[in-house]
C-alpha positions in Angstrom: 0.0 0.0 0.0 1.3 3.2 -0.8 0.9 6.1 1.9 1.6 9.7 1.9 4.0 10.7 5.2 3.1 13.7 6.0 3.5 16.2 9.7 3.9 14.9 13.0 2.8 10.3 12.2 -0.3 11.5 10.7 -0.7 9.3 7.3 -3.0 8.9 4.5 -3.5 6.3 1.7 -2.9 7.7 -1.3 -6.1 6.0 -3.0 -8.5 8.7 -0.7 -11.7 9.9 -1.6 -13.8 12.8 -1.6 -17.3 13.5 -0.2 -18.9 16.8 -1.4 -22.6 17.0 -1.2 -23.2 13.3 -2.4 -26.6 12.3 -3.0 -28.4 9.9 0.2 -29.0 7.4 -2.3 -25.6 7.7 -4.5 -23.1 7.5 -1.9 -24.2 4.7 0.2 -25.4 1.2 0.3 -26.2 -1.1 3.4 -25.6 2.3 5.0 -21.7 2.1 3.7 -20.4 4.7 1.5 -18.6 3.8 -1.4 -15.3 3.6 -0.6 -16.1 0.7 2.0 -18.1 -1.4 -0.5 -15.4 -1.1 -3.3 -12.4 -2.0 -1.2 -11.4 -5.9 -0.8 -9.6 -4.6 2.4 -11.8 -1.7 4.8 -8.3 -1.2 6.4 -6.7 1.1 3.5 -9.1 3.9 2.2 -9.2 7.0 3.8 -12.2 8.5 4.1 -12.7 12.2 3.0 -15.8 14.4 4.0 -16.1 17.6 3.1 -18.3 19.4 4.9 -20.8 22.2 2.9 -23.5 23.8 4.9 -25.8 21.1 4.8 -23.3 18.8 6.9 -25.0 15.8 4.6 -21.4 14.5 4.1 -20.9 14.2 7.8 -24.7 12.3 8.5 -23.7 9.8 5.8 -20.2 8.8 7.0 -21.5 8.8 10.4 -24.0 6.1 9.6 -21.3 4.1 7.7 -19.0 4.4 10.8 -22.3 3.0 13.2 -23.1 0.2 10.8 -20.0 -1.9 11.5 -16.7 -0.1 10.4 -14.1 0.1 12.8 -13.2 3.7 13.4 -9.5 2.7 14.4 -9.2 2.1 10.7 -10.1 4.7 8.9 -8.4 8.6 8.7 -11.6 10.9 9.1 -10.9 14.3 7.9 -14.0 16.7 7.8 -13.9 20.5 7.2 -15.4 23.9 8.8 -15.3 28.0 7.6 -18.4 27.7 5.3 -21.3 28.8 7.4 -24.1 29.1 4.8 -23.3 30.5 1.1 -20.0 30.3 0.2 -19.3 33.6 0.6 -19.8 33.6 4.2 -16.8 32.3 6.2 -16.1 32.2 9.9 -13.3 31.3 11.6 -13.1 33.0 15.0 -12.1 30.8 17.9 -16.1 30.3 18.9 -17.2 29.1 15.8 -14.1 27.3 15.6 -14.9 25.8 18.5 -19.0 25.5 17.8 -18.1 23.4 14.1 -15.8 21.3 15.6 -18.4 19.9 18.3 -21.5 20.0 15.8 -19.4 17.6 13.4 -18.1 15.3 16.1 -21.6 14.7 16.9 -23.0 14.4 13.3 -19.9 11.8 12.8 -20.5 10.0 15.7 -16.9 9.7 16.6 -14.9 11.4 20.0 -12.2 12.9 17.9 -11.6 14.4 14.3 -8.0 12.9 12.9 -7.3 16.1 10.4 -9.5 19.1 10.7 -9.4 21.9 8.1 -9.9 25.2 7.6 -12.2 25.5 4.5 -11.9 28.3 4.0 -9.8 31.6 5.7 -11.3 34.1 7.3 -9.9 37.1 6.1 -11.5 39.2 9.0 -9.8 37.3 11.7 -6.1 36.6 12.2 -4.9 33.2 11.4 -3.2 33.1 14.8 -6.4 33.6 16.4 -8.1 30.7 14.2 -5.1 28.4 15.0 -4.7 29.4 18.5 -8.7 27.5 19.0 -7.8 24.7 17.1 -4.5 24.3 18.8 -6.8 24.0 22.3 -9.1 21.3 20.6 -5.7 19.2 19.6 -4.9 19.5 23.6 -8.3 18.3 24.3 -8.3 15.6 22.1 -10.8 16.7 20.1 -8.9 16.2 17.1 -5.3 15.1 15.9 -4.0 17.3 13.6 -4.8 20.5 11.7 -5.4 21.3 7.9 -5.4 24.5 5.7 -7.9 24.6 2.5 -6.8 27.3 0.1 -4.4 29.7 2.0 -1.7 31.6 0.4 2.2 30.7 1.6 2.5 33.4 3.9 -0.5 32.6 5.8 0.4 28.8 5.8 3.7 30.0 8.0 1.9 32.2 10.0 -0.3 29.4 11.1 2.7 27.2 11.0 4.6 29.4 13.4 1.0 28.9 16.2 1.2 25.1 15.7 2.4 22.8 12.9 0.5 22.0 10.0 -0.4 18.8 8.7 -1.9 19.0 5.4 -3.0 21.6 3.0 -5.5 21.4 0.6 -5.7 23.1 -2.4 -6.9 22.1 -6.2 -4.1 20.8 -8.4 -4.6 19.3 -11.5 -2.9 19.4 -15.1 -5.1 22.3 -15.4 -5.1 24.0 -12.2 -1.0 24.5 -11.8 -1.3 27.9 -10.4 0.1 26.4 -6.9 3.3 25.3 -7.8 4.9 28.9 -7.5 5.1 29.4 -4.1 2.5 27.2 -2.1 3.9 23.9 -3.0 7.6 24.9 -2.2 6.4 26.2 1.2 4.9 23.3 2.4 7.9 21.1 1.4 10.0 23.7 3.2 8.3 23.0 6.1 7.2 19.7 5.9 3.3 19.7 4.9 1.3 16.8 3.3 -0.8 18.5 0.3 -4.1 17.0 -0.6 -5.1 17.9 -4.5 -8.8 18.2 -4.7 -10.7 18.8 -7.9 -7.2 16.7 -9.4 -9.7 15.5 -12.9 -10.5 19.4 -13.1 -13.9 18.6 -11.7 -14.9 16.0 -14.4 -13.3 17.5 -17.1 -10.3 15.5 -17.8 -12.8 12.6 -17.4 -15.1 13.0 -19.7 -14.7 16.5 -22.0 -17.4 18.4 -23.1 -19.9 15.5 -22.8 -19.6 16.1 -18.9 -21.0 19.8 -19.8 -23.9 18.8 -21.3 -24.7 15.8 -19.2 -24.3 18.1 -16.2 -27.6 18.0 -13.9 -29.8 21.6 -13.1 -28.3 23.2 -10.0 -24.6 21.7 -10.7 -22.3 24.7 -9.5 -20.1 23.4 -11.9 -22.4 24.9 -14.6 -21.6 28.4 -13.2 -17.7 28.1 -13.2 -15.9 30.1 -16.4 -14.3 27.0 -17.8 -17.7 25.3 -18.3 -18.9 27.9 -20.8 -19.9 27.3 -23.8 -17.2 29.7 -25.2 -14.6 27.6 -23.1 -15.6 24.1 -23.0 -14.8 24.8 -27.3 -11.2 25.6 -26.3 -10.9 23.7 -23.7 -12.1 20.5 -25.6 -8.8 20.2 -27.4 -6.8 19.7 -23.5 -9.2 17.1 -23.3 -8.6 15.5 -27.0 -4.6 15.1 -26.0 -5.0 14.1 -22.5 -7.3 11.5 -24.2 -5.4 10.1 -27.2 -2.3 10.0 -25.1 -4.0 7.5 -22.1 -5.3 5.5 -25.2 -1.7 5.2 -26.6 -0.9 4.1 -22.7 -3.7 1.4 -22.4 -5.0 3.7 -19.4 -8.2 5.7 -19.5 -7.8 9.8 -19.3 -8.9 9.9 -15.8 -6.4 7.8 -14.9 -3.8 9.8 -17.0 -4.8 12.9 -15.3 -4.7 11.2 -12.3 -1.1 9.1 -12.4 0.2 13.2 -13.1 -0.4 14.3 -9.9 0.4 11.1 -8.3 3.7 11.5 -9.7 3.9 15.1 -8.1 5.8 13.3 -5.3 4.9 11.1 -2.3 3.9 13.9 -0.2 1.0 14.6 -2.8 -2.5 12.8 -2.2 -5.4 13.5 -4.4 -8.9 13.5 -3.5 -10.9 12.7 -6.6 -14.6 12.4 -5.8 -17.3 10.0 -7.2 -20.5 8.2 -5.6 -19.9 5.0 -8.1 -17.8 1.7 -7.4 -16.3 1.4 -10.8 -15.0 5.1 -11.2 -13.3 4.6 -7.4 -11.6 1.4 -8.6 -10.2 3.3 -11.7 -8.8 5.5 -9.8 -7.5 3.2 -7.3 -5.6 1.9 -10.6 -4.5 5.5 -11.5 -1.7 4.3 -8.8 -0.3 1.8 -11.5 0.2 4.1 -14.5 3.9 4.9 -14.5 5.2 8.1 -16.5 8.6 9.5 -17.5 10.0 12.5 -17.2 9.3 13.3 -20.9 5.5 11.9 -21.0 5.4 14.2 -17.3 6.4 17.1 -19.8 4.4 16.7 -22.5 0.7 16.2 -20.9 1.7 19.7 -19.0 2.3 21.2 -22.7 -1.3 19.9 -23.6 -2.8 22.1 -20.5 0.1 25.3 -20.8 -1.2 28.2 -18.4 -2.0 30.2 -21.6 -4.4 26.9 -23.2 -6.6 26.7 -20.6 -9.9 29.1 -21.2 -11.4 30.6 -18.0 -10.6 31.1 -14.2 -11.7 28.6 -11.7 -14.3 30.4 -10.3 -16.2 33.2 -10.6 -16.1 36.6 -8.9 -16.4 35.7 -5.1 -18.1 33.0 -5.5 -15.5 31.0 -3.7 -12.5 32.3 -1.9 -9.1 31.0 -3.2 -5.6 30.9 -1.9 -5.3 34.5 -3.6 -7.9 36.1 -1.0 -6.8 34.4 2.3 -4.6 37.1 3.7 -5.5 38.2 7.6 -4.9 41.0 9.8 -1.8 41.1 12.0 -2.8 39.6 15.4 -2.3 42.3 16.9 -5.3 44.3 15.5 -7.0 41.5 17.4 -9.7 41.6 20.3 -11.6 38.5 21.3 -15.5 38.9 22.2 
């Protein structure tokens, strides 16, 4: 089995999956999500629940946890910031504090193994976010702590409060805007990075037939690169990716997916899905092996300047590039 090492003993299989606002009757059967069902051994996945403001992803895992898995084997991570809309983000110590209970009930479990920021609260210092989840570590509450989109010199600044586990952040062939500074950082100081959204949210699974197969009230139908004046452009990143996994015996998910495995083995992706057969492809993403020179050329077929449209649109969802906080100093706790 191969694991990603990452702060402090905390470790993660590298074949993870993603929970984000799965369906009751998708996700689960026999009350079991799908990474139980599809794994010959309930030992190695580990389980990945995002947390949006319904808390759906929590309910569910909780219920596969009650109905016979043993906790001891599985690595829970779960999320807080988002407090309704995306827009809205909260991460002063009380809420801190007030999320971190309200999942540990809805999971059903005494302690959270990595606990994320979602999002950062740019009205409130990172110190002061870190300092409350530094007391829930002490109280064994939860194991170890997690950033979601934050920019390298907020990562040290939380760093410098307490060390940092993991940090999340979307990385794909596509999304490559990380590698600057935020990857290098977290090498520096010894941080496990967790690539969501590494099939650029379906696209490098399926193309432009993911656009139009695309359910009503999908957010992905709101995001730039899934406009029709994109998805045309962005059709032929697709075509390569494509005719270069065929030329492998590999499908382009698994392409897209073996890239970022072969990021290094401090790199875990999180791709999501609520079907048996799409997990265990990706499982066998871990099998693809790539050169240097195949590396090179799939990165030429998504170059910053051929991929059409931002990631999101206007603040619809905070990135790394908005997660700057006041000095602590300017800080006074109600």
């Amino acid at each position: 089995m191969q694991f990603v090492w990452a702060r402090r003993g905390w470790r993660c299989p590298r074949r993870a999956w993603a929970a984000w606002a799965c369906p009751a009757g998708t996700a689960t059967s026999s009350r079991r999500p799908t990474w139980w069902r599809s794994s010959a051994t309930p030992s190695t996945p580990a389980s990945r629940c995002s947390t949006p403001p319904t808390s759906t992803n929590e309910l569910l895992l909780g219920k596969a946890l009650r109905g016979g898995a043993t906790r001891g084997k599985v690595q829970l991570a779960t999320k807080f910031g988002i407090t309704g809309t995306f827009e809205d983000v909260r991460g002063d110590p009380a809420y801190v504090r007030e999320a971190c209970e309200g999942s540990l009930a809805r999971l059903g479990v005494d302690c959270i193994d990595l606990y994320y920021q979602h999002r950062i609260d740019t009205a409130v210092p990172i110190e002061a976010t870190m300092g409350e989840l530094k007391k829930l570590l002490e109280e064994g509450k939860i194991k170890y702590i997690g950033l979601s989109e934050a920019s390298a010199s907020t990562i040290r600044r939380a760093h410098a409060v307490h060390p940092i586990t993991a940090v999340q952040l979307e990385w794909s062939l596509w999304s490559r805007d990380v590698e600057q500074d935020i990857i290098p950082t977290c090498r520096e100081l010894g941080i496990g990075i967790v690539a969501y959204s590494p099939l650029g949210r379906g696209f490098l699974s399926k193309g432009p037939k993911l656009v139009e197969t695309l359910p009503e009230g999908d957010f992905r139908k709101t995001l730039p690169r899934f406009q029709p004046e994109n998805v045309e452009k962005n059709a032929a990143i697709f075509e390569r990716v494509s005719a270069m996994a065929a030329k492998k015996g590999c499908t382009a998910s698994q392409l897209a997916l073996a890239w970022v495995h072969h990021q290094g083995s401090d790199v875990c992706p999180i791709p999501g899905t609520t079907r048996v057969e799409n997990f265990s492809q990706n499982v066998a993403a871990l099998s693809v092996k790539l050169t240097p020179e195949e590396m090179a050329e799939l990165e030429s077929f998504a170059a910053a300047d051929a991929v059409q449209g931002d990631r999101y649109h206007g603040n619809y969802l905070k990135t790394w590039k908005d997660s700057e906080t006041p000095p602590m100093s300017s800080w006074k706790a109600t």
